[in-house]
C-alpha positions in Angstrom: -37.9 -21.0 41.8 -40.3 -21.3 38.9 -38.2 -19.3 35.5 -40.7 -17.1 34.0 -38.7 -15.0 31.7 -39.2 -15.4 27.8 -37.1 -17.9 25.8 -33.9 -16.0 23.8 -33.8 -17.4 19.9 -30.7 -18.3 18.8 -31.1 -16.3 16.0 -31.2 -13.1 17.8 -28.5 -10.7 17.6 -26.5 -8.7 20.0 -26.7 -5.0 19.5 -23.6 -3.6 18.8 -22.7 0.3 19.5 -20.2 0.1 16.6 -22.8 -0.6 14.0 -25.1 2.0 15.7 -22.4 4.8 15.6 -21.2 3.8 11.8 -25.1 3.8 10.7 -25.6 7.0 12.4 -22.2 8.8 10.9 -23.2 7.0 7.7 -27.0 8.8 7.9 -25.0 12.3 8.9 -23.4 12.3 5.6 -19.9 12.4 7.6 -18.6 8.5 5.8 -20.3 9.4 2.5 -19.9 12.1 -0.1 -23.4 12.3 -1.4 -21.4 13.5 -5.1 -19.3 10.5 -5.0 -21.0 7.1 -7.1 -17.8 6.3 -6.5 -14.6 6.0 -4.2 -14.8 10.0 -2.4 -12.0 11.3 -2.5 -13.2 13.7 0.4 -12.8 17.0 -1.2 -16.3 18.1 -2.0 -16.5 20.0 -5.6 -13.5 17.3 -6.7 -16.3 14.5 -6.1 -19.2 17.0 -7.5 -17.2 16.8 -10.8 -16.2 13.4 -11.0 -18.1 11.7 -8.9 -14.7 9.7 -6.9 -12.4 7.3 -8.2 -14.3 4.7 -10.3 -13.8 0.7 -10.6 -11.1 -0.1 -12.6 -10.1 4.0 -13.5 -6.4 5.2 -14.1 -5.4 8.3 -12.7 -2.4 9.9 -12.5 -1.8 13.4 -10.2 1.1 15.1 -11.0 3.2 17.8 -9.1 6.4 19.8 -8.8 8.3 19.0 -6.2 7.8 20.7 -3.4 4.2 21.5 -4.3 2.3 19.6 -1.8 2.6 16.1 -3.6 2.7 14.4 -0.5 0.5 16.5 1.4 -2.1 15.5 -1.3 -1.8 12.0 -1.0 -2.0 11.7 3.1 -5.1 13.8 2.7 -6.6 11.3 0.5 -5.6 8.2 2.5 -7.3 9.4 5.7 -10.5 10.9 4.1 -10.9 7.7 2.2 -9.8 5.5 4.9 -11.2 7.2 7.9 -14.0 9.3 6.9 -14.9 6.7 4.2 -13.9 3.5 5.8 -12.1 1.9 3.2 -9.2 -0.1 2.9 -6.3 1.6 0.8 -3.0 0.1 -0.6 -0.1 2.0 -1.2 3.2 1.9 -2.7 6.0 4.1 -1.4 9.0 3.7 -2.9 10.3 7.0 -2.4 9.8 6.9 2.0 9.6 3.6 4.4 6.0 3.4 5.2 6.7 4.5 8.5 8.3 7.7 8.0 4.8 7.8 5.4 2.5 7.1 8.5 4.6 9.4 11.0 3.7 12.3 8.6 0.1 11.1 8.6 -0.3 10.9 12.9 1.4 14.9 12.5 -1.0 16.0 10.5 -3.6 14.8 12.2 -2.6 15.5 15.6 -0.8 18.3 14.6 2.1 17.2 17.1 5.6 15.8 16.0 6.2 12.6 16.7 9.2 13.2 19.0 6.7 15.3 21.3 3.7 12.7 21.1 6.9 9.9 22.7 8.6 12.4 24.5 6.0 12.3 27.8 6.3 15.9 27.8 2.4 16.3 26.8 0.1 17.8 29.3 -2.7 15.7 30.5 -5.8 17.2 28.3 -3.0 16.8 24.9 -2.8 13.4 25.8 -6.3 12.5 25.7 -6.8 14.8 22.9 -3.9 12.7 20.9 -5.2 9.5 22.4 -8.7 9.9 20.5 -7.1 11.1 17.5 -5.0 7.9 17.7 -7.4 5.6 18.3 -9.4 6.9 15.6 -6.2 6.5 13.0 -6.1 3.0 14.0 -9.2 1.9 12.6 -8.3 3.4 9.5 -7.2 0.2 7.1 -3.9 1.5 5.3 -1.2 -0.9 4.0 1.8 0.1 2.7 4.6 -1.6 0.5 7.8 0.5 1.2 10.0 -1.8 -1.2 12.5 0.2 -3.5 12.8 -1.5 -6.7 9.4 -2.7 -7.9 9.1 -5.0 -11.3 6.0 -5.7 -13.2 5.2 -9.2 -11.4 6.1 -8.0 -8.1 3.7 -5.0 -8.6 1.0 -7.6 -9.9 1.6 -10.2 -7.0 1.1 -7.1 -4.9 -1.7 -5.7 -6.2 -3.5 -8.9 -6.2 -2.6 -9.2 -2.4 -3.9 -5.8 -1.8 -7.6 -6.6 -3.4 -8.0 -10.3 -3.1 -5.8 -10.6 0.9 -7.2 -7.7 2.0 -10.1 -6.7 0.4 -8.0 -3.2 -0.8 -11.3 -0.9 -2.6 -8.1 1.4 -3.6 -4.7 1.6 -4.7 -2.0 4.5 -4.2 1.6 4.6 -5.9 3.7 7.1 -4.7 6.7 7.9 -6.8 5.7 6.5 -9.6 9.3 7.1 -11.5 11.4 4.8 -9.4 9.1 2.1 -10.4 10.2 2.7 -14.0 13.6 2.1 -13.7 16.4 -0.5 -12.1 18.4 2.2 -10.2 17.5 5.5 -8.5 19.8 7.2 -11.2 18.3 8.6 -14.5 15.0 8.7 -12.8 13.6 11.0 -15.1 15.1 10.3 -18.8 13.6 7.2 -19.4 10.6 7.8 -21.2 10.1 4.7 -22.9 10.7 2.4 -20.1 8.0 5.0 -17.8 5.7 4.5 -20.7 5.7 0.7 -20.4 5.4 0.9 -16.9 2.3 3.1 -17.0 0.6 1.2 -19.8 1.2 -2.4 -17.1 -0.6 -0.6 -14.2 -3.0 0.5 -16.1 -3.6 -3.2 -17.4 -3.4 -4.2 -13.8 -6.3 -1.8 -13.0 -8.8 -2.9 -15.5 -8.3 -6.8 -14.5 -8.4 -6.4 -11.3 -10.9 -4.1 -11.5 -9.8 -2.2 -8.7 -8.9 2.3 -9.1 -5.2 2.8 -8.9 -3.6 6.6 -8.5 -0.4 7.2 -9.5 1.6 9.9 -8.5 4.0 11.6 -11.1 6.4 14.9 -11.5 5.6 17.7 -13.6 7.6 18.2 -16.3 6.5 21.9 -16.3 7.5 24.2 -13.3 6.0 27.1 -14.1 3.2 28.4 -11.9 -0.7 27.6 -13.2 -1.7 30.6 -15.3 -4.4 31.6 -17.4 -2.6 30.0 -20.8 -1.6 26.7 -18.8 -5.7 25.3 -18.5 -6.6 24.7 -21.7 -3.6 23.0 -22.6 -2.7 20.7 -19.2 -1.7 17.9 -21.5 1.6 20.1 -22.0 3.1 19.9 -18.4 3.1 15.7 -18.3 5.1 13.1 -20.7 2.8 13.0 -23.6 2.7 9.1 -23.4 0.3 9.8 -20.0 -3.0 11.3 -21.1 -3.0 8.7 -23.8 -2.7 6.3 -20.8 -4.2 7.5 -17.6 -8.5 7.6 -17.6 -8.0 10.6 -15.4 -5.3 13.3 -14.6 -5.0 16.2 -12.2 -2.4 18.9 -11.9 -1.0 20.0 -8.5 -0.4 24.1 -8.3 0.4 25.7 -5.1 -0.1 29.2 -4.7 3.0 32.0 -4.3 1.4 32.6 -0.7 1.1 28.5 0.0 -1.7 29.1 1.8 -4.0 27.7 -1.6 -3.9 25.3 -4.4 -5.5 24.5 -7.8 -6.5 21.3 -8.2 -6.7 21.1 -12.3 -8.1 18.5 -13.3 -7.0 18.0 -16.8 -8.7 14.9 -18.4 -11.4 13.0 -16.7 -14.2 10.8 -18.4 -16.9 12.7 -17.0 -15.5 16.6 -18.2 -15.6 17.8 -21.7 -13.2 20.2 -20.7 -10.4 20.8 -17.8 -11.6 21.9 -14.8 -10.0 23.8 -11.9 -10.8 23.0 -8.0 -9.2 25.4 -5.5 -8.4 23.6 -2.0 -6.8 25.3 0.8 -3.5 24.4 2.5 -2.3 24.0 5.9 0.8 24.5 5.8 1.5 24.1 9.7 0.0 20.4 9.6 1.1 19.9 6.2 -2.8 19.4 5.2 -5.2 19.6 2.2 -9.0 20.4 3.0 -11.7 21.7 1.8 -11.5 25.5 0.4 -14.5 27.8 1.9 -15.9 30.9 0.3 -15.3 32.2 3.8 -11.5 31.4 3.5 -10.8 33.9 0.8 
């Protein structure tokens, strides 16, 4: 039988549906923060100000405890790694990067872990949870749970992170254990957190890769009125000298809000307050509508 169909060039492609769906979220606007030159952070008047995490930039976010510190930081790793699709390193000192990724599957699926493995989910959870999953699972997030991080192990890291796995950003969470020996006298060593602070940030700028570091207050008082103009005040006075950028983490007496100062950044002549809303429930940071107030 006589083969009348065309000859296939070898150097035509397959279509693939992942390309088509990326391209077509990536046209929606959904991956990309049109105010982000950037790294987006995924919070949209935070990128209209700063435009993301730049190449090579600092930045240090500070908190009380208990003021959403963490909460912060998984909010970040999924919009950047999910809705952005970039690969993020992280340091976690403070929590085993499991007990770090169980708090990211709650949030998102806003079931506890025990429930999601306890095969007591009915059957429209379970698909619910199993796209919600399979969606986390393409996010590219690699963690480093080790407790007592030195200068070259930080370095060997880092460089593992970029030039291994092709990081575009890098986390540290609990940024005062990595400034000391022991887990005792966390918070009196100022020169030694100096130091430390002044090697990351000479880690940034050669590998030319943003790193965010995540520090304590050393004020506890509540954001007020007199507290924006002088942010430098509630942070070691060794960090602004330091870090490219710095935000401020202030959760509201309700918990239901938070300000987001942003106290020094390259692109502001001044600080600059953001107001995101809190989940409490799913232990979430998004976006905070007019509509919400």
């Amino acid at each position: 039988m006589e083969n009348n169909f065309p000859a296939v060039p070898e150097s035509v492609e397959f279509t693939s549906l992942k390309e088509i769906v990326w391209q077509l979220l990536f046209s929606s606007g959904y991956l990309v923060d049109a105010n982000a030159t950037g790294i987006a952070t995924g919070f949209d008047k935070i990128d209209a100000l700063t435009s993301g995490f730049q190449t090579n930039e600092l930045c240090v976010v500070a908190s009380k405890p208990g003021s959403g510190k963490t909460a912060f930081l998984l909010s970040l790793l999924f919009n950047i790694a999910s809705k952005s699709g970039k690969t993020v390193g992280v340091f976690s000192p403070e929590r085993s990067a499991a007990k770090m990724f169980y708090r990211l599957i709650e949030s998102q699926t806003r079931q506890s872990v025990k429930k999601i493995t306890s095969g007591s989910l009915t059957d429209s959870e379970k698909e619910q949870i199993y796209s919600i999953l399979f969606n986390l699972s393409q996010a590219n997030i690699l963690a480093d749970d080790a407790q007592y991080i030195n200068k070259d192990y930080f370095y060997r890291r880092c460089k593992q992170f970029k030039y291994k796995h092709n990081a575009d950003i890098i986390f540290v969470d609990g940024f005062e254990l990595l400034a000391c020996d022991t887990l005792t006298d966390v918070d009196n060593n100022e020169d030694e957190q100096r130091r430390v602070l002044a090697d990351i940030n000479e880690i940034s700028k050669e590998l030319n890769i943003p790193i965010v570091v995540f520090s304590h207050l050393l004020n506890t008082n509540r954001l007020t009125d007199e507290t924006l103009p002088a942010p430098f005040e509630n942070v070691q006075s060794f960090v602004p000298q330091i870090a490219d950028s710095l935000f401020l983490i202030y959760r509201s007496a309700d918990n239901h809000t938070a300000k987001i100062v942003i106290g020094k950044h390259p692109k502001l002549q001044q600080p600059e307050i953001v107001t995101l809303k809190f989940i409490e429930s799913i232990d979430r940071f998004v976006d905070f509508q007019e509509t919400d107030k």
